[in-house]
KEKE-3310 file (N, C-alpha, C; in steps of 0.2 Angstrom, whole numbers, plus 5000, padded with zeros to 4 digits):
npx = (4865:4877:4890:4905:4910:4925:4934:4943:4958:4961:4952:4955:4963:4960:4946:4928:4915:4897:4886:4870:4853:4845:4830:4824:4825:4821:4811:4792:4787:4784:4790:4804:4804:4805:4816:4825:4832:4837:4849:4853:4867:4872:4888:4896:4909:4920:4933:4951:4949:4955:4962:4961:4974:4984:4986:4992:4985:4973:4957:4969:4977:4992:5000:5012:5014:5011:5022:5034:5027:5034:5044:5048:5043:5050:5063:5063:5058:5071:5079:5077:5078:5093:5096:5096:5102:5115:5116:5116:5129:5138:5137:5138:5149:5151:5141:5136:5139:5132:5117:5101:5090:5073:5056:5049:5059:5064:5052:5051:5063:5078:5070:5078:5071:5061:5063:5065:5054:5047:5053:5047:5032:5034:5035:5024:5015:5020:5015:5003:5000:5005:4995:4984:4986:4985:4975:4966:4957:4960:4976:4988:4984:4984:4997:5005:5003:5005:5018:5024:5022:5027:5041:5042:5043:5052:5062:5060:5064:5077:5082:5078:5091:5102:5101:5100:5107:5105:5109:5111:5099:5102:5107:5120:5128:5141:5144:5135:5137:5146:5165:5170:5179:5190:5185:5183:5182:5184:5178:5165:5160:5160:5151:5141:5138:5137:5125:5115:5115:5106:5097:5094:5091:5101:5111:5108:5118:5134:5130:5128:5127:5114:5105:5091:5080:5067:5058:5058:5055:5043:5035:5036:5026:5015:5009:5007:4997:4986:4986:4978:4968:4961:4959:4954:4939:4925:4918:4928:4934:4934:4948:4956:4959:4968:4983:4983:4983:4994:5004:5004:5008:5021:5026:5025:5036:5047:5051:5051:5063:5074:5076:5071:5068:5056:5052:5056:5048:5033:5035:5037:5024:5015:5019:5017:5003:4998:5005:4998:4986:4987:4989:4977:4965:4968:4966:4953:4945:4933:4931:4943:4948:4942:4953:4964:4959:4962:4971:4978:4985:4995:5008:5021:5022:5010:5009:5018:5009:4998:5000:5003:4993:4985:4976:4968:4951:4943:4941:4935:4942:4933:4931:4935:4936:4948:4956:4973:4977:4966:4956:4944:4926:4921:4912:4896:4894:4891:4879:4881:4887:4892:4907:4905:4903:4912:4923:4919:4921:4930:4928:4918:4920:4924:4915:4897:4897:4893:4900:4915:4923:4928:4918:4910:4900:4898:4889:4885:4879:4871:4867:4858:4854:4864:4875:4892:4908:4920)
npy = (4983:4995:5000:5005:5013:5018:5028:5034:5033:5023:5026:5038:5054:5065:5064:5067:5067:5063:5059:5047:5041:5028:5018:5010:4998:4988:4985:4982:4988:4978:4969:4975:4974:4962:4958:4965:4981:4990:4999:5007:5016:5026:5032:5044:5046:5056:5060:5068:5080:5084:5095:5098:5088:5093:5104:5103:5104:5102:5109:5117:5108:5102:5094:5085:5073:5066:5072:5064:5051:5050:5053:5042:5032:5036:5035:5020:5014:5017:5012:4997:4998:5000:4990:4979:4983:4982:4967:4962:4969:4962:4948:4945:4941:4928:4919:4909:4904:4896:4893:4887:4872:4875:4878:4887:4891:4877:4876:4890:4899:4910:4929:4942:4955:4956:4959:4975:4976:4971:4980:4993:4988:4990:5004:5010:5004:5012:5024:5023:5020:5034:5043:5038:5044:5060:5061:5058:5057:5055:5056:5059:5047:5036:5034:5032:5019:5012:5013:5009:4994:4992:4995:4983:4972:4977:4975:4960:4955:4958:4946:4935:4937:4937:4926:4914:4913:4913:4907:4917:4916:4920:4913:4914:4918:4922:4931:4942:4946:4954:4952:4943:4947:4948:4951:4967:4980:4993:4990:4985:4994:5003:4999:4999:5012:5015:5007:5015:5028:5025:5020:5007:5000:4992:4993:4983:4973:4969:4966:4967:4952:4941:4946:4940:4932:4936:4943:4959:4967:4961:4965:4978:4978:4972:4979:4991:4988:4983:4996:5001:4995:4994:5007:5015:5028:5023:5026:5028:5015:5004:5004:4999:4987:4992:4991:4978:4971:4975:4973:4957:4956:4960:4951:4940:4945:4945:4932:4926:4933:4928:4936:4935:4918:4910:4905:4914:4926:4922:4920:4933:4936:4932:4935:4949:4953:4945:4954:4967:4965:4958:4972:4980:4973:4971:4988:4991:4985:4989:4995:5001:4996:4983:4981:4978:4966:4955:4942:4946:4957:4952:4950:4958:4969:4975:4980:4992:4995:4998:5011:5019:5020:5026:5041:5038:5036:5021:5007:5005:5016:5032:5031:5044:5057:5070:5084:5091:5104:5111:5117:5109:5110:5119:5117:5117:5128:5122:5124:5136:5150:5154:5152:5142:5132:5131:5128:5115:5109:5100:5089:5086:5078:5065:5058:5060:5072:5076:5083:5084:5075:5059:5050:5038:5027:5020:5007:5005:4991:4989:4981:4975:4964:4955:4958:4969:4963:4961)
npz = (5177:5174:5161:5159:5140:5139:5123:5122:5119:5109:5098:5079:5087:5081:5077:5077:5085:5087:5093:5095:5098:5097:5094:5089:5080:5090:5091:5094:5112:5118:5115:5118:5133:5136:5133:5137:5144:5129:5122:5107:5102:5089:5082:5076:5066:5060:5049:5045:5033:5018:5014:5028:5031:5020:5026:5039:5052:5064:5070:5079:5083:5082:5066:5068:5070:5058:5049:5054:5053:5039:5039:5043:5034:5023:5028:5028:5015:5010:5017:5016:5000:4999:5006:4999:4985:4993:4995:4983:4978:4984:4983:4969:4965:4972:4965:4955:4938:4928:4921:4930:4927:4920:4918:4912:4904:4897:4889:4880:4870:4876:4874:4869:4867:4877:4886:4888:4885:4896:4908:4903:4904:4917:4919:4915:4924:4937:4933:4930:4946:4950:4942:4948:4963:4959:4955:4966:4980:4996:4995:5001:5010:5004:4996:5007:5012:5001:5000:5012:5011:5001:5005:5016:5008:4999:5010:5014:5002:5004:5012:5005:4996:5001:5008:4999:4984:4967:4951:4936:4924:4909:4893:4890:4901:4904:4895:4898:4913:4923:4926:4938:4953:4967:4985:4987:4999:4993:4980:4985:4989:4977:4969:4978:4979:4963:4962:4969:4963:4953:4955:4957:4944:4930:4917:4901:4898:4904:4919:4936:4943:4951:4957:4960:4967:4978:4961:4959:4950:4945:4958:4959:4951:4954:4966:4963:4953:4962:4970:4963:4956:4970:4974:4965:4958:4957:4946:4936:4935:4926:4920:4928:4922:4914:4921:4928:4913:4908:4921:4919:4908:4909:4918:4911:4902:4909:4914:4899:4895:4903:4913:4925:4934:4934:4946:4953:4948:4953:4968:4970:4968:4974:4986:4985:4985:4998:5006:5003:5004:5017:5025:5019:5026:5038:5040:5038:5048:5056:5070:5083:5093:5090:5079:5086:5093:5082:5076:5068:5071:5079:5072:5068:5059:5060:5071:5067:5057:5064:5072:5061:5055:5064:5063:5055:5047:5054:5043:5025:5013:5005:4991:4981:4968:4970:4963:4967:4965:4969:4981:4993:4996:5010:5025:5024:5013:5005:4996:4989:4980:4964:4967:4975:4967:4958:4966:4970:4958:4954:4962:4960:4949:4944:4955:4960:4976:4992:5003:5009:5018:5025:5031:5045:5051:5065:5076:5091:5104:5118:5133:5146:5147:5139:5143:5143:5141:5155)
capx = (4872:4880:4895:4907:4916:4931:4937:4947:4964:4958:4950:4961:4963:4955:4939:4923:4910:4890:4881:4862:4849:4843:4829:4819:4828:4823:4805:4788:4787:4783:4798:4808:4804:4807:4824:4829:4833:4843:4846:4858:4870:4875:4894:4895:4915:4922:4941:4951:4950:4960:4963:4966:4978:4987:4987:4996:4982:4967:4957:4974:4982:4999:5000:5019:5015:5010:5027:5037:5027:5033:5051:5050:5042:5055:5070:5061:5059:5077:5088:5075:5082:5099:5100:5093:5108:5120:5119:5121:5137:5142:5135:5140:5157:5150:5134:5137:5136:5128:5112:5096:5083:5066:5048:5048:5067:5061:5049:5055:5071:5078:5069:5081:5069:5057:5066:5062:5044:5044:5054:5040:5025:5034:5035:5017:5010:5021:5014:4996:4999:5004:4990:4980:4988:4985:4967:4963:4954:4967:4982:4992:4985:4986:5004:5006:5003:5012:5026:5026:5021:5034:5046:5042:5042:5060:5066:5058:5068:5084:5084:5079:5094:5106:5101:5102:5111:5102:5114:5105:5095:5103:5110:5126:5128:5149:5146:5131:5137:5152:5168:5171:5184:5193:5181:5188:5178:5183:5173:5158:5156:5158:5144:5133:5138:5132:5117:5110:5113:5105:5091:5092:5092:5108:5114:5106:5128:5139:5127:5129:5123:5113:5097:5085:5074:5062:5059:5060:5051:5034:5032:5032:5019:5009:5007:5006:4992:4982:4983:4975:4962:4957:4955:4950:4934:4918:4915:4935:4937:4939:4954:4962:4963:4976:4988:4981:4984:5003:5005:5003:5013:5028:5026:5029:5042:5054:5052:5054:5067:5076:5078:5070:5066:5048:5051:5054:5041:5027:5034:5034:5016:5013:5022:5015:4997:4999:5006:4995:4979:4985:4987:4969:4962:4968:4964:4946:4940:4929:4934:4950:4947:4942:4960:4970:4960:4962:4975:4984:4989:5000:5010:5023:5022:5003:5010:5017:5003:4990:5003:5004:4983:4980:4974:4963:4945:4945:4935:4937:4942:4930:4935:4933:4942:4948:4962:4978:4977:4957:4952:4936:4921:4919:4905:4891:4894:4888:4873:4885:4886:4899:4913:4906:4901:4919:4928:4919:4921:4934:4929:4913:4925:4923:4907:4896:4898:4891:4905:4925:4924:4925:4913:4909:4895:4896:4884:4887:4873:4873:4859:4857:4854:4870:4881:4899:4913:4925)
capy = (4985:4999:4998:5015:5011:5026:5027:5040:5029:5017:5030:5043:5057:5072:5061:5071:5061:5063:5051:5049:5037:5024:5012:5008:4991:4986:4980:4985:4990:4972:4964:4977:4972:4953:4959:4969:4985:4989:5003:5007:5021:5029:5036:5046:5047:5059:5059:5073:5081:5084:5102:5098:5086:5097:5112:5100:5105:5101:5110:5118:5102:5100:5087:5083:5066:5066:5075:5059:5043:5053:5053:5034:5030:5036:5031:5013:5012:5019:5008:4993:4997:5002:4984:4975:4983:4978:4962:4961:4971:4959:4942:4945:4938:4923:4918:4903:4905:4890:4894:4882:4872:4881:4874:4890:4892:4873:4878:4896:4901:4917:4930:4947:4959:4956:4962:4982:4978:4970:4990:4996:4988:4993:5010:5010:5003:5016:5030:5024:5023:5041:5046:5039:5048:5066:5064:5056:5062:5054:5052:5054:5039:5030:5033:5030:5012:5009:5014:5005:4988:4991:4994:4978:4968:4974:4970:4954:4952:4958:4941:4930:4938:4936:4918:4909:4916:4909:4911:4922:4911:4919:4909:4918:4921:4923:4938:4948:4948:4958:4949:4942:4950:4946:4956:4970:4985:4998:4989:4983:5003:5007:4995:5002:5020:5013:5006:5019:5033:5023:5018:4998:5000:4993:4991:4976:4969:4970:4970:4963:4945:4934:4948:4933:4930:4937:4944:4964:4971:4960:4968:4985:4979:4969:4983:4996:4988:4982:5000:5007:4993:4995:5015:5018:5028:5018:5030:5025:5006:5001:5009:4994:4983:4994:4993:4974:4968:4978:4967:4951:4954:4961:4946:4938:4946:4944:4925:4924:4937:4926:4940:4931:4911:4906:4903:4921:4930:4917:4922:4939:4939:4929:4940:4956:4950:4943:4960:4971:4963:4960:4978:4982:4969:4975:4993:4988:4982:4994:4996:5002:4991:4975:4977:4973:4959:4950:4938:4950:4962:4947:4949:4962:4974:4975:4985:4998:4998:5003:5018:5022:5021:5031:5045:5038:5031:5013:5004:5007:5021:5033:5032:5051:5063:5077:5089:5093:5112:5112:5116:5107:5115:5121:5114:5125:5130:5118:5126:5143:5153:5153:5153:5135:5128:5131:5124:5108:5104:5093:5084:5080:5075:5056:5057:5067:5071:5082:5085:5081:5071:5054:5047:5031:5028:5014:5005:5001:4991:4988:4976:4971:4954:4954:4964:4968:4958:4965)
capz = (5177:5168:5159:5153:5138:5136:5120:5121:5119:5104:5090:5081:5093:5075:5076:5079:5089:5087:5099:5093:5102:5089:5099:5081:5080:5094:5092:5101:5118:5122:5113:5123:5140:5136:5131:5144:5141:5125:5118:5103:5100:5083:5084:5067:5065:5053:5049:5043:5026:5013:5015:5034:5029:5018:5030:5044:5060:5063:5078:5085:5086:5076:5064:5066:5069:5052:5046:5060:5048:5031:5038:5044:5028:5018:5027:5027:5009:5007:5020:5012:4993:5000:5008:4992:4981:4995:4995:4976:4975:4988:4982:4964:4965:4971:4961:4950:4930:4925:4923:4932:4924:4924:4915:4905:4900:4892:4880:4875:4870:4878:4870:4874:4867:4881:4893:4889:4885:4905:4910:4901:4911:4925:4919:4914:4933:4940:4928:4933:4951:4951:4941:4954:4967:4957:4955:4973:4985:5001:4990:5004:5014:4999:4996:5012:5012:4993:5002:5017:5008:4994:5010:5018:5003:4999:5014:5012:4998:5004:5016:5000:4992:5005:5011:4993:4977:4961:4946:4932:4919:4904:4890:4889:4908:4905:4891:4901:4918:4927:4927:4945:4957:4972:4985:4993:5005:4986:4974:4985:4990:4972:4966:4982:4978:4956:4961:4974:4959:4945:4960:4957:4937:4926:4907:4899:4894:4909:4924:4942:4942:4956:4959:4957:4971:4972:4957:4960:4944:4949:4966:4960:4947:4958:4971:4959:4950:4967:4974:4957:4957:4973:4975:4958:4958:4953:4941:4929:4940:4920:4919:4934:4916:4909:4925:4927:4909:4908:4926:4918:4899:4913:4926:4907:4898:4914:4912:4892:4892:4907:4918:4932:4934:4933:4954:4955:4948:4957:4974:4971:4967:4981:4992:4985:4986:5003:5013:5003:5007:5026:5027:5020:5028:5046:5040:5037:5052:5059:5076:5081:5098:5085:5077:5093:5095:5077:5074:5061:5078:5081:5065:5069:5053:5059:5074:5065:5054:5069:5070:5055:5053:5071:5063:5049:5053:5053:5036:5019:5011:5000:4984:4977:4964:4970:4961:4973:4967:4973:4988:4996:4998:5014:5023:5024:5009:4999:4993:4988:4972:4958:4970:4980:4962:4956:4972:4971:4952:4954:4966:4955:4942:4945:4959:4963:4982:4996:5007:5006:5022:5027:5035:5045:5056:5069:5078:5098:5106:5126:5134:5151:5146:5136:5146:5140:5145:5159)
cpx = (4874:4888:4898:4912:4920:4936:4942:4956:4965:4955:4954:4959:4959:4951:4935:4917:4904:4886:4873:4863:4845:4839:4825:4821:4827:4815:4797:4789:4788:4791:4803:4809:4805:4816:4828:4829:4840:4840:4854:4861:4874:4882:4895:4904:4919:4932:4943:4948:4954:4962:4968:4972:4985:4988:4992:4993:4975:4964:4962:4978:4987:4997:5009:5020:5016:5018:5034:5034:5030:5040:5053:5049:5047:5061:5072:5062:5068:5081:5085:5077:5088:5102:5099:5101:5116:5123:5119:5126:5142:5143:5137:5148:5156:5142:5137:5136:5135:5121:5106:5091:5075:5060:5048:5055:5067:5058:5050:5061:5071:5076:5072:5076:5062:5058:5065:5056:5042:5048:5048:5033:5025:5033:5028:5014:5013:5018:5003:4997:5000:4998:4982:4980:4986:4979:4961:4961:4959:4973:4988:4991:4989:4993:5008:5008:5005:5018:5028:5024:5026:5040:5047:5042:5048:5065:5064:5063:5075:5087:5085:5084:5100:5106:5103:5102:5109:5109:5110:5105:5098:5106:5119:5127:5137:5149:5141:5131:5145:5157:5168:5177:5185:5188:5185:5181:5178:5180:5166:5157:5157:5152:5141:5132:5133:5125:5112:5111:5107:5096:5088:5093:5099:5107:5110:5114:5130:5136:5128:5125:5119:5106:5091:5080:5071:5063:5056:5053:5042:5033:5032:5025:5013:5005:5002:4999:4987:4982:4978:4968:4960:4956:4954:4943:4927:4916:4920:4938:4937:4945:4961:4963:4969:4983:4989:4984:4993:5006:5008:5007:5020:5030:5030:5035:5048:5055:5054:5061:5072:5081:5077:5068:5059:5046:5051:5049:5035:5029:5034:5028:5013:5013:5017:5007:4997:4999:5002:4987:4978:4983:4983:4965:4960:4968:4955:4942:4939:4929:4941:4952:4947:4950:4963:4966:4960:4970:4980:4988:4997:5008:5014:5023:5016:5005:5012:5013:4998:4993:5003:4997:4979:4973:4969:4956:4945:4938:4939:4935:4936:4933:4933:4938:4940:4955:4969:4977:4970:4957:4945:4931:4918:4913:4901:4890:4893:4884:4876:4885:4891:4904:4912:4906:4909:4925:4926:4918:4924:4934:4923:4913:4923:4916:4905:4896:4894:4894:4913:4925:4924:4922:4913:4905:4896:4893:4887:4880:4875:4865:4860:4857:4858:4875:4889:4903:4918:4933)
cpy = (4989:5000:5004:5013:5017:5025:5030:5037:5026:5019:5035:5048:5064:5069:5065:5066:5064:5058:5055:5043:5035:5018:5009:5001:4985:4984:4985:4985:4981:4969:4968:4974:4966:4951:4961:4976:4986:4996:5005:5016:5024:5035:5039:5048:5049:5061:5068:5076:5083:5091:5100:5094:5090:5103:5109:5101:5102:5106:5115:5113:5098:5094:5085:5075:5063:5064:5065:5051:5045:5050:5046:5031:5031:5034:5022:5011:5012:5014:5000:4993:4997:4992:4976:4975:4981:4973:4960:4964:4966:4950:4942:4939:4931:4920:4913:4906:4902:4890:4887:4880:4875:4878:4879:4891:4886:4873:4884:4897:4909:4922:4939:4952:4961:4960:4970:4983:4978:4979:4995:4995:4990:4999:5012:5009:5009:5023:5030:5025:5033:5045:5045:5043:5057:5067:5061:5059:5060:5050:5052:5049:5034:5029:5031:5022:5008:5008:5010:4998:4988:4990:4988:4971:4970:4971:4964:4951:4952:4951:4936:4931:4936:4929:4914:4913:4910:4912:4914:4916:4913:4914:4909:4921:4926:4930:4943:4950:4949:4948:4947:4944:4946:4954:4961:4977:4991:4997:4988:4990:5006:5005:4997:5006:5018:5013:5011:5024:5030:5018:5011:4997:4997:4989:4984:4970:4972:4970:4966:4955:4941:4939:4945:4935:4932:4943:4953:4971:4968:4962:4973:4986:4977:4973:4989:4994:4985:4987:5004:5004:4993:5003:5018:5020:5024:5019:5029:5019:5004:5001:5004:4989:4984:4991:4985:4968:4970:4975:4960:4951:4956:4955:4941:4938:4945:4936:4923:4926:4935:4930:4938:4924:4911:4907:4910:4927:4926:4920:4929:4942:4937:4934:4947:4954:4950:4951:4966:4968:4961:4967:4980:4979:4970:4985:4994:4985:4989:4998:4996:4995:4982:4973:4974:4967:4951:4949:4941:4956:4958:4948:4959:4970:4976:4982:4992:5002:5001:5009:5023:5026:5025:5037:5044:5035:5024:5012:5007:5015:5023:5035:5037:5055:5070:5079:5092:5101:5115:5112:5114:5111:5114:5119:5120:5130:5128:5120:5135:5144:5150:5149:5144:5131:5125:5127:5116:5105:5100:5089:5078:5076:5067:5056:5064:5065:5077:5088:5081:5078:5066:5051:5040:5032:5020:5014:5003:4999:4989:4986:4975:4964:4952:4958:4963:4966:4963:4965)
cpz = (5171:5166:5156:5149:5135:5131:5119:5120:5113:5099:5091:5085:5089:5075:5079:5082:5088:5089:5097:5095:5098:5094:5093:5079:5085:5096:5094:5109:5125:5123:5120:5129:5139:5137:5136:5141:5138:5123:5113:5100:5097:5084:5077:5070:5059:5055:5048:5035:5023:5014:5025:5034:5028:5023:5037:5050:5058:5071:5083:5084:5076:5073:5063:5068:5062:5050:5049:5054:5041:5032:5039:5039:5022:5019:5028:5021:5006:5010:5017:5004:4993:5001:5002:4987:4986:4994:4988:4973:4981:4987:4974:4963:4966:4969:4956:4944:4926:4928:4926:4927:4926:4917:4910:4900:4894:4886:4876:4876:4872:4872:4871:4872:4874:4888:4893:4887:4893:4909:4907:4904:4916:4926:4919:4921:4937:4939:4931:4940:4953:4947:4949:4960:4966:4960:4962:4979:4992:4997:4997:5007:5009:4997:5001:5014:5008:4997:5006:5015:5003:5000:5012:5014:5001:5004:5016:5010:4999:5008:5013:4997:4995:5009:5003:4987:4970:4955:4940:4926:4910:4900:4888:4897:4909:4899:4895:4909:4919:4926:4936:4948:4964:4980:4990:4995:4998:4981:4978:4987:4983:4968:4971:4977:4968:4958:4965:4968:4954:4949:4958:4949:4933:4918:4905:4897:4902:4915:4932:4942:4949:4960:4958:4961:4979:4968:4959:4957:4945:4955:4963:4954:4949:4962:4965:4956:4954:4968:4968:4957:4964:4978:4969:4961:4955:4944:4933:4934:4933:4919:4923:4926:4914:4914:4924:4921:4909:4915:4923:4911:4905:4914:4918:4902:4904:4916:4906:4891:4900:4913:4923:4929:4935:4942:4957:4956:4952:4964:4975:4972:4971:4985:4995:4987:4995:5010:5009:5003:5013:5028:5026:5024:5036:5045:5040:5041:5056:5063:5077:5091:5094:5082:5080:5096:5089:5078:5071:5069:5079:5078:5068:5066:5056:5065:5071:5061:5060:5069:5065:5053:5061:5069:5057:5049:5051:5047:5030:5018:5007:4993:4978:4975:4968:4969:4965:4973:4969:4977:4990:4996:5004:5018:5028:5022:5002:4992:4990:4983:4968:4960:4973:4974:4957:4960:4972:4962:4950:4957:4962:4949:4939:4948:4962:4972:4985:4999:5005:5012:5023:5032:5037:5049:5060:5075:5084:5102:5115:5129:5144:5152:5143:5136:5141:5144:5149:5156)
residu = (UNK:UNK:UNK:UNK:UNK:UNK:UNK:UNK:UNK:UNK:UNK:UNK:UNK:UNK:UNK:UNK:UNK:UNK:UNK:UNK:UNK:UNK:UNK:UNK:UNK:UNK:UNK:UNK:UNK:UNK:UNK:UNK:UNK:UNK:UNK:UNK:UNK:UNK:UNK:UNK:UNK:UNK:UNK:UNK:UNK:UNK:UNK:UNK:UNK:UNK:UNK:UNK:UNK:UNK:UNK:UNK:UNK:UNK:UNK:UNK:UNK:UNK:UNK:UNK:UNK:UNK:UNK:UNK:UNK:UNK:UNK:UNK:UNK:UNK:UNK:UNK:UNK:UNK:UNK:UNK:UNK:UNK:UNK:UNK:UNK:UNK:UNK:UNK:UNK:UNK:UNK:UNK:UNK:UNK:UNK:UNK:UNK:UNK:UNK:UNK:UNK:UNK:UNK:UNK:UNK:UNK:UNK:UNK:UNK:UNK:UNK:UNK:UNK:UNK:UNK:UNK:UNK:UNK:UNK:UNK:UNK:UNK:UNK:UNK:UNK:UNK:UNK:UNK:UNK:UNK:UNK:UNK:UNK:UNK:UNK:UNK:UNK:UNK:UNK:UNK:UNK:UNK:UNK:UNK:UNK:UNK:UNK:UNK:UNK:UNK:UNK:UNK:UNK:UNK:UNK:UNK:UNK:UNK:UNK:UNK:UNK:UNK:UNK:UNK:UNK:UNK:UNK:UNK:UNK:UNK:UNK:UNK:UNK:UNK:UNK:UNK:UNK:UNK:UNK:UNK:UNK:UNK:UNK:UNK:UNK:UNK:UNK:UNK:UNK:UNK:UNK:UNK:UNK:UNK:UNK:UNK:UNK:UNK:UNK:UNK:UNK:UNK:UNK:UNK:UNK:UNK:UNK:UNK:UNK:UNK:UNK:UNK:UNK:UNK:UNK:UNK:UNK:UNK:UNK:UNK:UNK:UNK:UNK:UNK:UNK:UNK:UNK:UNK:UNK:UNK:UNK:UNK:UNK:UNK:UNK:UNK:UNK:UNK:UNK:UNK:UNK:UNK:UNK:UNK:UNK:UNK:UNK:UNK:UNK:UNK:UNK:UNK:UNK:UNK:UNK:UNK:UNK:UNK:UNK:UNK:UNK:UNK:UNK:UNK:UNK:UNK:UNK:UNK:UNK:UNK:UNK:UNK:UNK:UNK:UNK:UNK:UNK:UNK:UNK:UNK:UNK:UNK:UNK:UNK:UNK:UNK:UNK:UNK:UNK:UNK:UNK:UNK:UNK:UNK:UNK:UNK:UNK:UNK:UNK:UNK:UNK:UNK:UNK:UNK:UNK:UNK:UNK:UNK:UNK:UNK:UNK:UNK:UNK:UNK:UNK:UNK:UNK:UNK:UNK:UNK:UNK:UNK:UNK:UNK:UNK:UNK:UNK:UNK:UNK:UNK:UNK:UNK:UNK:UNK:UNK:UNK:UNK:UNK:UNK:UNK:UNK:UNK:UNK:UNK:UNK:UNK:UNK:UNK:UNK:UNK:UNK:UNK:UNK:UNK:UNK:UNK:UNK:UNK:UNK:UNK:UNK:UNK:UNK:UNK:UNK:UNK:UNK:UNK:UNK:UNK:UNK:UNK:UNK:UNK)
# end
């Protein structure tokens, strides 16, 4: 019985195909026939590259789907920060000022200089993740998925913030938070309007009160410092220490310096952790047929992620420096003068490489004796 599997709906649609006939795994002549007939055949699946990317076609074929996940990406991120400072120009007013017991507030006393050391680790993870991005060979995917895990993870939190109002852990909660007002539709639009210019940021004296949980400043560390350690090239994967250790002196100064509760930062890191490891984890399965039948499909975010990853080949990325004002080298011109040596020196910056392409080769076997399922 012969079986025709058509892909054509299930890989991205810029995917190059090369079918080769691989029977060398498959024994002596004898074994074969005992087996039935098997034979195995090598799909070599190459992505776009970074120039096509950049240029918006591939082939003819527009890339305005591209241009369509940029604009959902960014007005994700933005209605998910918009809805975050909402509900704290609106929950202020009622947020308690008696601060909670907490296991670290016990042993240390507020310590307020810590509080711009932990702005500064945040600053520092955001400084590395953009470096990453510079000298990346697919910086857009990679931002691409920062963003949409930061999105899904503030509006996470917008839900936390708006189901239960923690009162802020300071020791002096009644001199470093806003006085409380009667709420009317002119202050809570001047507190948006505030925090949308000032992009979530406020004064260390006089600031909106009841931004707890979860802790805000450990997601963009936590992410920031997973997306560095896991597309750092091989070649400076040292370098996830720096992001790694200024993670973890953050995660602690917004505990000492009682800017978040102890419960806060922990579910942060949870959180963050959790939706950037589902998201790789369902980007990484091999087959684009395999993802819709794990478990993670189920999971609603998962569906916009297949959309989102249509056009990427399914597995892990290759993790190579290449310069944004450099263009690739050209393939089948690898082996070129001056001009090909010059065009790929940045890419050889971190690794050396052949081609600017990624590549994936998978394996499809089809047997008689272990036919494919209907």
């Amino acid at each position: 019985m012969v079986k025709t599997v058509e892909f054509r709906e299930i890989v991205p649609k810029n995917f190059e195909y090369s079918p080769e006939t691989d029977d060398s795994y498959c024994g002596d002549e004898e074994q074969r026939r005992s087996m039935g007939s098997v034979s195995k055949t090598v799909i070599s699946a190459r992505g776009a590259s970074p120039d096509d990317e950049q240029n918006g076609t591939k082939n003819g074929i527009s890339n305005g789907s591209e241009w369509a996940k940029c604009i959902f990406l960014f007005f994700f991120l933005f209605i998910a920060g918009m809805s975050n400072w909402a509900v704290l120009a609106y929950t202020h007013d009622y947020v308690p000022r008696e601060s909670l017991p907490d296991i670290v507030f016990s042993l240390v006393s507020e310590q307020r200089w810590a509080s711009s050391l932990g702005d500064f680790c945040v600053a520092l993870c955001i400084v590395m993740l953009g470096a990453l991005l510079v000298i990346h060979q697919h910086r857009g995917t990679i931002l691409k998925r920062v963003v949409f895990c930061a999105g899904t993870l503030y509006a996470m939190r917008s839900v936390t913030l708006a189901a239960t109002q923690l009162p802020s852990g300071y020791t002096d909660n009644q001199g470093r938070c806003r006085d409380q007002v009667e709420s009317e539709a002119g202050v809570f639009f001047g507190r948006l309007f505030e925090q949308t210019i000032r992009i979530g940021f406020q004064s260390k004296d006089q600031m909106l009160c009841g931004d707890l949980l979860f802790s805000g400043h450990t997601l963009v560390m936590v992410t920031c410092s997973l997306a560095v350690a896991y597309y750092l090239p091989k070649s400076i994967k040292p370098l996830q220490w720096v992001s790694h250790v200024a993670c973890l002196i953050g995660m602690i100064c917004m505990t000492i310096s009682r800017t978040h509760y102890t419960i806060d930062v922990v579910i942060a890191y949870w959180l963050s952790n959790m939706v950037f490891r589902m998201y790789h984890a369902y980007c990484e399965v091999d087959m684009c047929m395999e993802r819709r039948k794990s478990i993670l499909y189920s999971w609603w975010p998962c569906r916009i992620v297949d959309w989102l990853e249509q056009d990427i080949v399914p597995g892990r990325l290759e993790n190579r420096c290449q310069l944004p004002w450099r263009r690739s080298t050209p393939r089948g011109q690898e082996r070129g003068g001056a001009s090909a040596e010059s065009s790929d020196s940045s890419v050889t910056m971190c690794d050396n490489i052949t081609t600017s392409h990624h590549q994936k080769h998978v394996s499809i076997s089809s047997s008689s004796t272990y036919p494919l399922p209907c």
